[in-house]
N, CA, C and O atoms as a DFTB+ gen file, in Angstrom:
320 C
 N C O
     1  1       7.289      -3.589      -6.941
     2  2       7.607      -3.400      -5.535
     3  2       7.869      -4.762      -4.909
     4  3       7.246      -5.807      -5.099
     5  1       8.826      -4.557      -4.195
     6  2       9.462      -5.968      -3.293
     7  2       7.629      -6.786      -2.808
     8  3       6.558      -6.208      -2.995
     9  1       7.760      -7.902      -2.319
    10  2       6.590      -8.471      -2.191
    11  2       6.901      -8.755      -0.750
    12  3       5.865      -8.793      -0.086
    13  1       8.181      -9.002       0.069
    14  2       7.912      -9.120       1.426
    15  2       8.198      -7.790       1.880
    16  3       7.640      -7.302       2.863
    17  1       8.943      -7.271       1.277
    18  2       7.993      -5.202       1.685
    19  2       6.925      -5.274       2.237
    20  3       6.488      -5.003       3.356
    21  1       6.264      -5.968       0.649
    22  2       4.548      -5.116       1.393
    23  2       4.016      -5.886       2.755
    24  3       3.174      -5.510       3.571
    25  1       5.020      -7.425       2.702
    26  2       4.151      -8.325       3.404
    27  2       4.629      -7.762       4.861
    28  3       3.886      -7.670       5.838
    29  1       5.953      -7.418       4.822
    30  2       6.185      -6.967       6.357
    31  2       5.441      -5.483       6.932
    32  3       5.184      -5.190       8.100
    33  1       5.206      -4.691       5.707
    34  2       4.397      -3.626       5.620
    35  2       2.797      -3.445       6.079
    36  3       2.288      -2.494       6.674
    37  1       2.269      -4.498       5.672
    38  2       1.099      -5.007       5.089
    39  2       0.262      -4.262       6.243
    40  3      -0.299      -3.227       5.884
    41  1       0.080      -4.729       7.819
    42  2      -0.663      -3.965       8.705
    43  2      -0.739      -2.567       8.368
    44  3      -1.810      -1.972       8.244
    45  1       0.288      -2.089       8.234
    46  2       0.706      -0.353       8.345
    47  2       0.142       0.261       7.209
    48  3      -0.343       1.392       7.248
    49  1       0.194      -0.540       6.058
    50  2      -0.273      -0.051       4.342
    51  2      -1.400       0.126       4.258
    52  3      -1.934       1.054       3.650
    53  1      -2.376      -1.461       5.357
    54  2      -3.628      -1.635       5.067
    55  2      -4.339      -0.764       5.993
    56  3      -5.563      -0.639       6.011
    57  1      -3.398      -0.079       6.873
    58  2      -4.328       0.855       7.852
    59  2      -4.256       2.353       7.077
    60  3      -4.713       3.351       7.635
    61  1      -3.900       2.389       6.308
    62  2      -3.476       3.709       5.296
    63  2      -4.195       3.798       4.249
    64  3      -4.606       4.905       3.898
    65  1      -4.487       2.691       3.556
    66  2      -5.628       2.171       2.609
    67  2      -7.137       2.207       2.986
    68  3      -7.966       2.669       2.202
    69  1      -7.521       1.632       4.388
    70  2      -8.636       1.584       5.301
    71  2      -9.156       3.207       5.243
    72  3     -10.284       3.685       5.125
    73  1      -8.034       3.728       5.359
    74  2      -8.502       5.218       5.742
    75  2      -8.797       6.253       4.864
    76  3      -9.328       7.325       5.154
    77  1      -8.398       5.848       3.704
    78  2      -8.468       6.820       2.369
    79  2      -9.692       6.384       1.762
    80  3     -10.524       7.119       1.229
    81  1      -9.771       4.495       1.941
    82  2     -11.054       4.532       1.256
    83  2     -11.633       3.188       1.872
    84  3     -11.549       1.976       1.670
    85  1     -12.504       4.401       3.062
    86  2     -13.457       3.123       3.811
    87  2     -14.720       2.098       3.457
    88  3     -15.254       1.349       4.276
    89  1     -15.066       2.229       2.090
    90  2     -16.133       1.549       1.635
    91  2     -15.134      -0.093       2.035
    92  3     -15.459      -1.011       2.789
    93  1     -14.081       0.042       1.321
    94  2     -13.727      -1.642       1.519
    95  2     -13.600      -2.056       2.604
    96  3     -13.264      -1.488       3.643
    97  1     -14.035      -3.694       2.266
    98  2     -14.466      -4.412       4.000
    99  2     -12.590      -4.755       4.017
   100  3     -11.722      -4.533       3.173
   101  1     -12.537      -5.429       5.507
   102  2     -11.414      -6.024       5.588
   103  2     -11.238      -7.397       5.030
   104  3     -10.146      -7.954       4.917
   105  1     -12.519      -7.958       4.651
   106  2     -12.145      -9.142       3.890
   107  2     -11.679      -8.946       2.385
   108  3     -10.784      -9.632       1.894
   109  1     -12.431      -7.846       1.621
   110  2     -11.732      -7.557       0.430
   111  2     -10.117      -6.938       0.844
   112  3      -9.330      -7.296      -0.032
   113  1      -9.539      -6.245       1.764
   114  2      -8.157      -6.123       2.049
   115  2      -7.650      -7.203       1.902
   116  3      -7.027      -7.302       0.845
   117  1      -7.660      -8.638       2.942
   118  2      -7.264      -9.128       2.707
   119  2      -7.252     -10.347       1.887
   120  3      -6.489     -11.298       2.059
   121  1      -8.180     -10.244       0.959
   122  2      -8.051     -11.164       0.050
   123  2      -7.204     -10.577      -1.147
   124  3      -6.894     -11.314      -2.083
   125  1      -6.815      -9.189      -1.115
   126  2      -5.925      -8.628      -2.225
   127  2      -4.378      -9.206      -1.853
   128  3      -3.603      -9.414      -2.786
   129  1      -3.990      -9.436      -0.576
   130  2      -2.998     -10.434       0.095
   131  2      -1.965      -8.941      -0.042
   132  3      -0.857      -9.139       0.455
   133  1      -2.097      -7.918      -0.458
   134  2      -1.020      -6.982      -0.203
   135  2      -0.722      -6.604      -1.799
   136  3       0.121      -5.736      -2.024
   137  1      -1.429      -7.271      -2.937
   138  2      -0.882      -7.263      -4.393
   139  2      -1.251      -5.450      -4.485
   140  3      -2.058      -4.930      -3.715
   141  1      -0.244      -4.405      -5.924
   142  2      -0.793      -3.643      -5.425
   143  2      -1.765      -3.559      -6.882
   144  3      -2.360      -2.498      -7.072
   145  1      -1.902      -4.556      -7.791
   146  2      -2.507      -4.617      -9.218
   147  2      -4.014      -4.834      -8.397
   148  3      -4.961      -4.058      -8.523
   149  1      -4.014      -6.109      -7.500
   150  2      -5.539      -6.716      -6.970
   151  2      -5.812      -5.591      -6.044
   152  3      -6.992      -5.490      -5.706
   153  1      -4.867      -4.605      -5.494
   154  2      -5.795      -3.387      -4.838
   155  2      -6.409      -2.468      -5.389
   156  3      -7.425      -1.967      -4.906
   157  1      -5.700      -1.993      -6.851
   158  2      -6.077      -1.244      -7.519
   159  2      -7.678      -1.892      -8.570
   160  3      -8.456      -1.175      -9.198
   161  1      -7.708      -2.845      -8.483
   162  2      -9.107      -4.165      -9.313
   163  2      -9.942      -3.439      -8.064
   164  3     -10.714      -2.593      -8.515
   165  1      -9.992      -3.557      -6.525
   166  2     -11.043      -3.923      -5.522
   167  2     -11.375      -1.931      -5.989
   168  3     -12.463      -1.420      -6.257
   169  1     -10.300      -1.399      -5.941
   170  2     -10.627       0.660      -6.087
   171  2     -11.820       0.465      -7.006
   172  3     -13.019       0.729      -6.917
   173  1     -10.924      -0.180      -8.061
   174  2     -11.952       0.283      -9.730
   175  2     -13.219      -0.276      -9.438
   176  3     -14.227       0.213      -9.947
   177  1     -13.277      -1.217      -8.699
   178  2     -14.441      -1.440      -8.151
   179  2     -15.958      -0.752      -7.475
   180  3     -17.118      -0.552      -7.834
   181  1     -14.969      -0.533      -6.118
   182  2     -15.857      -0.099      -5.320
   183  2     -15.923       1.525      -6.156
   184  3     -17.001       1.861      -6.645
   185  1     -14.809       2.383      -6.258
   186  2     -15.073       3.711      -6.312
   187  2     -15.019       3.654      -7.850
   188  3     -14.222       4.546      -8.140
   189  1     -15.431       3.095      -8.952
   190  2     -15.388       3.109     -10.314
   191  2     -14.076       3.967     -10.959
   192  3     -13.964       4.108     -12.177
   193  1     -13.317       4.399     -10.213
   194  2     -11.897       4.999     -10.611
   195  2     -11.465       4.101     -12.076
   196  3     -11.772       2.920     -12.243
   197  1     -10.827       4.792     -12.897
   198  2     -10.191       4.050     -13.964
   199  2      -8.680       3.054     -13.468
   200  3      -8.079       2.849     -12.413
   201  1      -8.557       2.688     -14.707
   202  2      -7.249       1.809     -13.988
   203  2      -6.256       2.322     -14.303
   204  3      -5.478       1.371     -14.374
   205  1      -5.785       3.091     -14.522
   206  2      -4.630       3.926     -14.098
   207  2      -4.937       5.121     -13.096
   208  3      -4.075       5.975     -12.885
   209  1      -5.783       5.151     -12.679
   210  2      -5.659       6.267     -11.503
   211  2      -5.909       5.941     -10.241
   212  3      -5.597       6.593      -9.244
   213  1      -6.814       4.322     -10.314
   214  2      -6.234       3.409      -9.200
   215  2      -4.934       2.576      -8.715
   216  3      -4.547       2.168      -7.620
   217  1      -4.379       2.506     -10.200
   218  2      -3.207       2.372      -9.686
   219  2      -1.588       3.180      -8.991
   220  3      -0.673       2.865      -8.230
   221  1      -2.046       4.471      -9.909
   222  2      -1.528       5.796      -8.940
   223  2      -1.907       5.876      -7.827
   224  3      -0.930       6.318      -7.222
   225  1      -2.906       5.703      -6.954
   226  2      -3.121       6.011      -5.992
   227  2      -2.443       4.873      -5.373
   228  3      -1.354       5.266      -4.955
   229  1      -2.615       3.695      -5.149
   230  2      -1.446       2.215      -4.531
   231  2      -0.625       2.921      -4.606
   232  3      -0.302       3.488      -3.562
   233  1       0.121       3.243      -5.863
   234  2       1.275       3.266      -5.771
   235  2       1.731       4.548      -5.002
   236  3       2.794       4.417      -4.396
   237  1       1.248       5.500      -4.938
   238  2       1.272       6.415      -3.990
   239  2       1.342       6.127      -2.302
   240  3       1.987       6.690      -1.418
   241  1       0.590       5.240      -2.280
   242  2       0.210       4.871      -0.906
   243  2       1.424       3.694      -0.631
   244  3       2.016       3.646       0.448
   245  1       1.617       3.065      -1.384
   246  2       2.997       2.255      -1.105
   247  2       4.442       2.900      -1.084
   248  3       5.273       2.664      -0.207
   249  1       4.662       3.861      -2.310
   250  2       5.672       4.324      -1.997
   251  2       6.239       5.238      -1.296
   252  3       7.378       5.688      -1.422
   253  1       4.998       5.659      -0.149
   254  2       5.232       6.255       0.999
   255  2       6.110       5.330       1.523
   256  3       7.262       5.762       1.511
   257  1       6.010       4.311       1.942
   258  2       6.542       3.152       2.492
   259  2       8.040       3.128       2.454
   260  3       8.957       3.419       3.223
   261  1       7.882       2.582       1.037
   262  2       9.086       2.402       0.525
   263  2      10.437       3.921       0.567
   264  3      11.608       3.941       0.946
   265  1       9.558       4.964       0.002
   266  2      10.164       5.902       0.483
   267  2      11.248       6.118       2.250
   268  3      12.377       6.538       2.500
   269  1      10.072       5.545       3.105
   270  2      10.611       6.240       4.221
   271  2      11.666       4.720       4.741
   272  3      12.816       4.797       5.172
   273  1      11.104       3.817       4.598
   274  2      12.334       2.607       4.779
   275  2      13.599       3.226       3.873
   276  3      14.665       3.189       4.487
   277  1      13.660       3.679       2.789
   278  2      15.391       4.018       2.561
   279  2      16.183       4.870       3.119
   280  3      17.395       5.003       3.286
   281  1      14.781       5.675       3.489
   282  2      15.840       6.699       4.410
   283  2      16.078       6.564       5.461
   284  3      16.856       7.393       5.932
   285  1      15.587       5.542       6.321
   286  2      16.097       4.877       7.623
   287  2      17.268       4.051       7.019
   288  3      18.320       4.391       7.560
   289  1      17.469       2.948       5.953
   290  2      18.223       2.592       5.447
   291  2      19.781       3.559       5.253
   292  3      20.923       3.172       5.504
   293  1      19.368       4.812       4.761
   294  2      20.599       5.921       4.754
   295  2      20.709       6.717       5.430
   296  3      20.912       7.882       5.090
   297  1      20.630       6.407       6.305
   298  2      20.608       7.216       7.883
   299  2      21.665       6.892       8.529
   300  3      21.557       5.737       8.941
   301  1      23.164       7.633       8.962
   302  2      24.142       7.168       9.067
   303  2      23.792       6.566      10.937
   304  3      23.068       7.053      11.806
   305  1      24.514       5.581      10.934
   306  2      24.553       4.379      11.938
   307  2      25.439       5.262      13.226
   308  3      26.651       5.459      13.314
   309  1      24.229       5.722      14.225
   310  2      24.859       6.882      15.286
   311  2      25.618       5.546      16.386
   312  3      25.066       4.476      16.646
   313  1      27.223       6.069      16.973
   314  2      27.927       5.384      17.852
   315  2      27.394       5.012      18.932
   316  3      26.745       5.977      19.335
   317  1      27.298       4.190      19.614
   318  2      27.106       3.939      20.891
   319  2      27.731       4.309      22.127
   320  3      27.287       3.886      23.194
């Protein structure tokens, strides 16, 4: 995934992340800096999830994102 994606993303992702799984502080958020490998390390962590099903879940939660930016992207450009 693009890396200034996430970074321009990053508020919006991390308030989406916050909410699915509130054990993590905001200092572990942001010391993951937006990575989505070091978000899925802090999951396996706190919620002992394996590492592939923490990383499904990021990636789930990111490619919401990414998802809905293309389709604003292909959204035909209405006249003025």
């Amino acid at each position: 995934m693009n890396n200034d994606f996430i970074q321009g993303k990053w508020k919006e992702i991390k308030g989406d992340l916050r909410k699915a799984w509130g054990n993590v502080t905001d200092d572990e958020w942001e010391k993951t800096k937006g990575d989505a490998t070091a978000i899925a390390g802090v999951l396996q962590q706190k919620y002992g999830m394996a590492k592939e099903e923490a990383s499904q879940k990021v990636s789930a939660v990111m490619d919401k994102y990414l998802s809905s930016t293309r389709e604003d992207l292909d959204k035909p450009e209405r006249p003025h």
